[in-house]
C-alpha positions as CSV (number, residue, x, y, z in Angstrom):
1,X,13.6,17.5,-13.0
2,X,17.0,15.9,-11.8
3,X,16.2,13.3,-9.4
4,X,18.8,10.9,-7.6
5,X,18.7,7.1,-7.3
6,X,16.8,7.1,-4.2
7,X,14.2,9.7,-5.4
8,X,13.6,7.6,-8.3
9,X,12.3,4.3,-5.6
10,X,10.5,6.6,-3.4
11,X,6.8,5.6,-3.4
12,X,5.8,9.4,-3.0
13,X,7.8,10.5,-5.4
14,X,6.8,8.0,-8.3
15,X,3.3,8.8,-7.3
16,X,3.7,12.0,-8.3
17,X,4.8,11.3,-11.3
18,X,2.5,8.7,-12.2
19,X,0.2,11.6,-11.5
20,X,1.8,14.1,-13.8
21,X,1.4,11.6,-16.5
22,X,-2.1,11.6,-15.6
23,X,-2.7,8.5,-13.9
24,X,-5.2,7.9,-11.2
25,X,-3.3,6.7,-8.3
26,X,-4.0,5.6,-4.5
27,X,-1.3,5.4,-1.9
28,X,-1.7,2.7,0.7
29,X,0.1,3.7,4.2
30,X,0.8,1.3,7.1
31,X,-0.7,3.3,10.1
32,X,-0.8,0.9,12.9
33,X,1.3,-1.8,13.9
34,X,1.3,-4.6,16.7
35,X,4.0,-7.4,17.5
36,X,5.9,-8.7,14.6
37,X,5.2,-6.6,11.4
38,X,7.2,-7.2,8.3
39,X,7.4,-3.0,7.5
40,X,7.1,-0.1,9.8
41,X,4.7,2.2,10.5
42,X,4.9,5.1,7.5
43,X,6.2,2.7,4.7
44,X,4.0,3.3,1.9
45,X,2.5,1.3,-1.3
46,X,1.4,3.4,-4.5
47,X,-0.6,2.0,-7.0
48,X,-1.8,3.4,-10.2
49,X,-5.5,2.9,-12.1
50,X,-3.6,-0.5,-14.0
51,X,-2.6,-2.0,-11.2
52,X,1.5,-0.9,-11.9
53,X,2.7,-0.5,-8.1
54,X,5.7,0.5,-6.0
55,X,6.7,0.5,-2.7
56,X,6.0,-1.9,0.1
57,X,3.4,-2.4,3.2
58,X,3.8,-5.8,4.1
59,X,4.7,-8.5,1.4
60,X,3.7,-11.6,-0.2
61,X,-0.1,-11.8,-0.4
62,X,-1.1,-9.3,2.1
63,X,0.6,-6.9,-1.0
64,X,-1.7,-8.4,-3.2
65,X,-5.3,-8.0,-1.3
66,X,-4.3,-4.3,-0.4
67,X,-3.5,-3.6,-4.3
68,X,-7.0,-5.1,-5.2
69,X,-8.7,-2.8,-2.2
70,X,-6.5,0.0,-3.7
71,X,-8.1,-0.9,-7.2
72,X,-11.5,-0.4,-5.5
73,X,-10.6,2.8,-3.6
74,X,-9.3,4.4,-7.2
75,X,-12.7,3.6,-9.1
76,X,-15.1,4.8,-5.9
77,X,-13.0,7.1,-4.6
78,X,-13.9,6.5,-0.9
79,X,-11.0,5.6,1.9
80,X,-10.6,2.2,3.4
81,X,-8.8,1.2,6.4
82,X,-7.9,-2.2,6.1
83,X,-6.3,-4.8,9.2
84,X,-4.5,-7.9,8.6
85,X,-3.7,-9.9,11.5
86,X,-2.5,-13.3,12.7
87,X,-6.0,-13.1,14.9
88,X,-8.0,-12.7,12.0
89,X,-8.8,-15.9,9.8
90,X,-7.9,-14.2,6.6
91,X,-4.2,-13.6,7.8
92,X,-3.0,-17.0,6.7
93,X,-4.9,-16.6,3.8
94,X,-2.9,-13.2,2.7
95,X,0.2,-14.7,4.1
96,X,0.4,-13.2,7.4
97,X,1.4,-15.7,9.8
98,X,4.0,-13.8,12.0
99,X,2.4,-12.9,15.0
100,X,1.7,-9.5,14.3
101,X,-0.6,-6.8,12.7
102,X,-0.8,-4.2,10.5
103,X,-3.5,-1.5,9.8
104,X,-3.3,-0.1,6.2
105,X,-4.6,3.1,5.4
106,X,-5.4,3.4,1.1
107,X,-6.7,6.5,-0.4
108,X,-6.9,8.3,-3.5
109,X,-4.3,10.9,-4.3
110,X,-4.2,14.1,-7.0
């Protein structure tokens, strides 16, 4: 498969290959987003059975607690929707104090 230099950082795209090399994967999508939001709605996070990722959803710690959910979701294989918000009491605790928030959507893919 020839692939160019943006195929090969495309969170779909390594997905699918994780998933050809037989990896369980789950792919975390930002959905929903209110006031200040460090990545757009449709930016995507793909994370394999290790806990190997690529991609982006937010940054800094809220990256980490989705990973760990993601972790979940791969061994149960049940969706989560997850919100992080400057409202919520765990937003400064996951690093995110901007003023906004983000619903993420992780499931498990292939």
């Amino acid at each position: 498969m020839n692939a160019t230099a943006n195929d090969m950082l495309d969170p779909l795209t390594i997905a699918e290959r994780w998933m050809d090399d037989g990896r369980m994967v789950a792919l975390a999508t930002v959905v929903e987003t209110w006031g200040s939001a460090p990545r757009p709605v449709g930016s995507h996070l793909v994370i394999d059975g290790e806990g190997n990722f690529h991609g982006s959803v937010s940054g800094g710690c809220v990256e980490g607690a989705v990973i760990g959910e993601a972790m979940e979701v791969i061994s149960e294989g049940e969706p989560r929707m997850l919100e992080f918000g400057v409202a919520d009491e765990t937003a400064w605790r996951v690093g995110l104090s901007c003023g906004g928030r983000i619903r993420v959507y992780v499931e498990r893919i292939g």
